[in-house]
N, C-alpha and C positions, 0 to 999 in steps of 0.2 A: 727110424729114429724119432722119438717123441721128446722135444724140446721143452724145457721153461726157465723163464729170465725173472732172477729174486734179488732184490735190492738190499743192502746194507743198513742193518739201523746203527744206535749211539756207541762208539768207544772203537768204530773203526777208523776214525777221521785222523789224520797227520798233517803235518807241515809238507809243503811242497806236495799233495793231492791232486792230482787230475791237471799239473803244468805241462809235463811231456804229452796232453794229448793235446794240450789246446796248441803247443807249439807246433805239435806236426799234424795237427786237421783244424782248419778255418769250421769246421762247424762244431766245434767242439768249444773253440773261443768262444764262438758267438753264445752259446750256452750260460758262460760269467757271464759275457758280457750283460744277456738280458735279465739273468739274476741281479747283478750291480744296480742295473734302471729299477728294476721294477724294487727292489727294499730303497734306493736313492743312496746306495751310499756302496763302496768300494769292499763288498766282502772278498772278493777276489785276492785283492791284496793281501787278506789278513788269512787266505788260507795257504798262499804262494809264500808269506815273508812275515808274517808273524808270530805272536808268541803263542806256543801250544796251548799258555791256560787262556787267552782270552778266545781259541778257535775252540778249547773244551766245552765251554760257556754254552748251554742248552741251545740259547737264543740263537746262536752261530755255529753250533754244529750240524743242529738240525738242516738249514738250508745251506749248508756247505755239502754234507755231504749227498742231500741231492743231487746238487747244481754237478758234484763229480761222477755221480753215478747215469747222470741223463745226460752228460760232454762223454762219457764212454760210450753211452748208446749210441749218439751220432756219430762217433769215430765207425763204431762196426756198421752203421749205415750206409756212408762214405764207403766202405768196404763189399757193400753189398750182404749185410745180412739184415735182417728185418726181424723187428718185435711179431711182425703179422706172422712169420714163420714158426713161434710159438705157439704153445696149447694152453699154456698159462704165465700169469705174473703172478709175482707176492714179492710181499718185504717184511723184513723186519721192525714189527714197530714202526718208527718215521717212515723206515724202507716201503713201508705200506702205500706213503701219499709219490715216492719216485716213482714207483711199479701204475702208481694212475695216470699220472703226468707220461712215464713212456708209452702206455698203452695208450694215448690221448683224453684220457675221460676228463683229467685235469689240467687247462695252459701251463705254461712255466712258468708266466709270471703269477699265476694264481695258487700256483704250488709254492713258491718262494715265501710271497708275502703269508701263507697258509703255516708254513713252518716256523716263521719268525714268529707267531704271535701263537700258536702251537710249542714252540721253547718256552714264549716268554712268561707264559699262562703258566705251565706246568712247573716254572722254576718259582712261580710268587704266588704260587695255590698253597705252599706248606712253609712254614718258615724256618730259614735256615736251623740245622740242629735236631730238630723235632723228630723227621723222619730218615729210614734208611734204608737199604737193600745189601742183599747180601745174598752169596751163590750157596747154595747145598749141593756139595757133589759127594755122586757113588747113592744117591737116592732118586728113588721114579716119583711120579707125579703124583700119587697118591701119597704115598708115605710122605712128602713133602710139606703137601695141602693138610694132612691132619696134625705135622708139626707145627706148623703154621696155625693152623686152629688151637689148640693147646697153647701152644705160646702166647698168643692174642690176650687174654686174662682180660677181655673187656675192653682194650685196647685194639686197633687197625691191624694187621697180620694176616697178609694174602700171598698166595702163591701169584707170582706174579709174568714169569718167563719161565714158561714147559719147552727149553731149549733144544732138551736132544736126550736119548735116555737116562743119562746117566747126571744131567743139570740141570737145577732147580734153581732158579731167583726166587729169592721173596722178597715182599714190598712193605712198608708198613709204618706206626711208629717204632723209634728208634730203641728203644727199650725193650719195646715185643720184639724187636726182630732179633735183638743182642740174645734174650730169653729162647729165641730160636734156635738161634746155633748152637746153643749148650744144647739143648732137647736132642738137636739134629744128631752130634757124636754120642750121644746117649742110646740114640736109637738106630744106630750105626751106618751115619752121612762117614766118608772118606777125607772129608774136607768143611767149612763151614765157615765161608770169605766175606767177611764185612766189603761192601765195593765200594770204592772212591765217588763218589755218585756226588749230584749238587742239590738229590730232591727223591724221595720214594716216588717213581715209577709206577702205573698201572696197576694201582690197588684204589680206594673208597675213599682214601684223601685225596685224589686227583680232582673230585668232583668240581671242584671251582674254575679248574682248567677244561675240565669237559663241559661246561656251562658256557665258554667262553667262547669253545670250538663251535658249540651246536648253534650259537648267533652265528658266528663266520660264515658254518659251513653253508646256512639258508641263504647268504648272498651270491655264494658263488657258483656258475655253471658247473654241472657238471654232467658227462656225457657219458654212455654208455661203452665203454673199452673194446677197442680193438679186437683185444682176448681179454677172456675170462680174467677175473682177478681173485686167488686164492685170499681167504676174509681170516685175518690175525684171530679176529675172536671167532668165526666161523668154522673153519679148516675146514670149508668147500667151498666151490666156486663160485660166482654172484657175478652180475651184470648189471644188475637195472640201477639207473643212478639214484630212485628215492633211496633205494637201501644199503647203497656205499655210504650213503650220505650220513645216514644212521649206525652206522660199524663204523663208522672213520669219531661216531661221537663215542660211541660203545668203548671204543678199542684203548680208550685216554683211559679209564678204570678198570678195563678187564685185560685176562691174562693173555698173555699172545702165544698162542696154542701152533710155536713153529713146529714141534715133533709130529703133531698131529698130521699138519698142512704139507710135510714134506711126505711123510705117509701115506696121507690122500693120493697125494700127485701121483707118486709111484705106483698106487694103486690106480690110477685112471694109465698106466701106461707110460707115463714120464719112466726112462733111462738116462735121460741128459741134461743136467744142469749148469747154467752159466750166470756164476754170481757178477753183477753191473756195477764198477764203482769201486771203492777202497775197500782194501783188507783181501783177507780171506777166512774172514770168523765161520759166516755160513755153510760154507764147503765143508771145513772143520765136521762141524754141526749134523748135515748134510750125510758126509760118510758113516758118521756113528746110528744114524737113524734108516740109512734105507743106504745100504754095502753095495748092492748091485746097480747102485745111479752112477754115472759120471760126472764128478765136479769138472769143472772151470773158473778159475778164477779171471775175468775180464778188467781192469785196473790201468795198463799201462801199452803205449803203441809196440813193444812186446809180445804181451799178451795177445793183441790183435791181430799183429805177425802170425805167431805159431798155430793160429785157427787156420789163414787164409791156405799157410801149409806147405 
């Protein structure tokens, strides 16, 4: 059995996330807790008892939904299973910098404050209205990308999430991308979903936010992971920390190539995957792209149950 643990990006975050583990494993607590220190201020609260649009909010989803996907880790730690008993990590997008923090390459508290300023970047790089995103489904990555091209008219229009075969995000201005989905059921998308979003996503207006990152990322350690970690913009595996360092700036303007990186894995032997954290988008995901894997959804002391067995 070839193992890999993939971390959750944006729009799987809820109210009441990751409580039931911190209630029933102290090290899982301890996970808020040094999230809360290290941003100085009480996100905890606002993911256990507040209002969904202010945990929506980029700047507080992004280190929210870390902070719940690495208090799952340590609950199956607690339990006796180990990240080192993987063959690989990856994430979604954000999920990217949870899958480095549990591999160790990056501290928690340097993953936190990493992701606060990573939201905040990425929500005041475009200003409200300008840009948008939106899914094409029932089209593959190609057909997507040349809609997206065509639509563009001089304007930003990128393929921006290669999800799973059959889902397409694109990213862009808001105009190009509207011009998109008309193109997309023209050229026969099954669907063509403007998304509730607060900011175009990992397209060539991010640049202000990946300007932002590449100062960050030069102050922060960062160490070589435990296991390999599958690269959002890569889809292969990567170790050495100059060049995480470099895909973690990459990855804010480029497309996150999960259909690919789920593919890879498969093809390096991966049968078993165990999504860390809220939701279960990726499994979704996961199934449609490689049938012979096993999901897991990891989320809730539950879930952590029904593995021990």
């Amino acid at each position: 059995m070839s193992r890999a643990f993939v971390f959750p990006g944006q729009g799987a975050q809820t109210i009441g996330m990751g409580r039931a583990l911190a209630e029933a494993y102290p090290a899982a607590a301890a996970v808020f807790e040094e999230v809360d220190a290290a941003l100085g201020e009480k996100l905890s609260a606002l993911i256990w008892e507040g209002e969904a649009e202010a945990l929506t909010l980029t700047a507080n989803a992004q280190p929210a939904l870390m902070a719940t996907s690495i208090a799952a880790l340590r609950a199956l730690e607690a339990e006796g299973f180990s990240v080192r008993d993987a063959a690989f990590v990856a994430g979604h997008s954000l999920g990217e910098y949870s899958a480095l923090c549990a591999a160790g390459s990056i501290s928690l508290a340097d993953t936190a404050r990493l992701l606060r300023l990573r939201g905040t970047a990425m929500q005041s790089a475009v200003p409200v209205g300008v840009g948008a995103m939106a899914a094409l489904l029932g089209l593959d990555f190609e057909a997507a990308t040349a809609v997206a091209e065509e639509a563009a008219q001089g304007e930003i229009c990128q393929a921006a999430n290669d999800n799973d075969p059959g889902q397409v995000v694109i990213s862009g201005h808001k105009d190009a991308v509207e011009r998109a989905t008309v193109l997309a059921k023209e050229k026969g998308a099954k669907r063509a979903v403007m998304l509730p979003v607060s900011a175009p996503f990992h397209c060539a207006l991010m640049q202000p936010a990946a300007e932002a990152m590449a100062q960050a990322l030069a102050e922060v350690e960062i160490l070589a992971p435990a296991v390999p970690l599958v690269s959002n913009v890569r889809a292969c595996a990567v170790s050495a920390p100059d060049e995480i360092r470099e895909l973690l700036v990459a990855q804010v303007t480029g497309s996150v190539r999960w259909r690919e990186s789920v593919a890879w894995m498969a093809g390096q032997g991966v049968d078993e995957i165990w999504e860390i954290g809220a939701g279960k988008a990726l499994s979704g995901m996961i199934r449609r792209i490689a049938k012979d894997v096993t999901c897991r959804a990891v989320g809730t002391p539950e879930d952590i149950a029904a593995l021990k067995g």
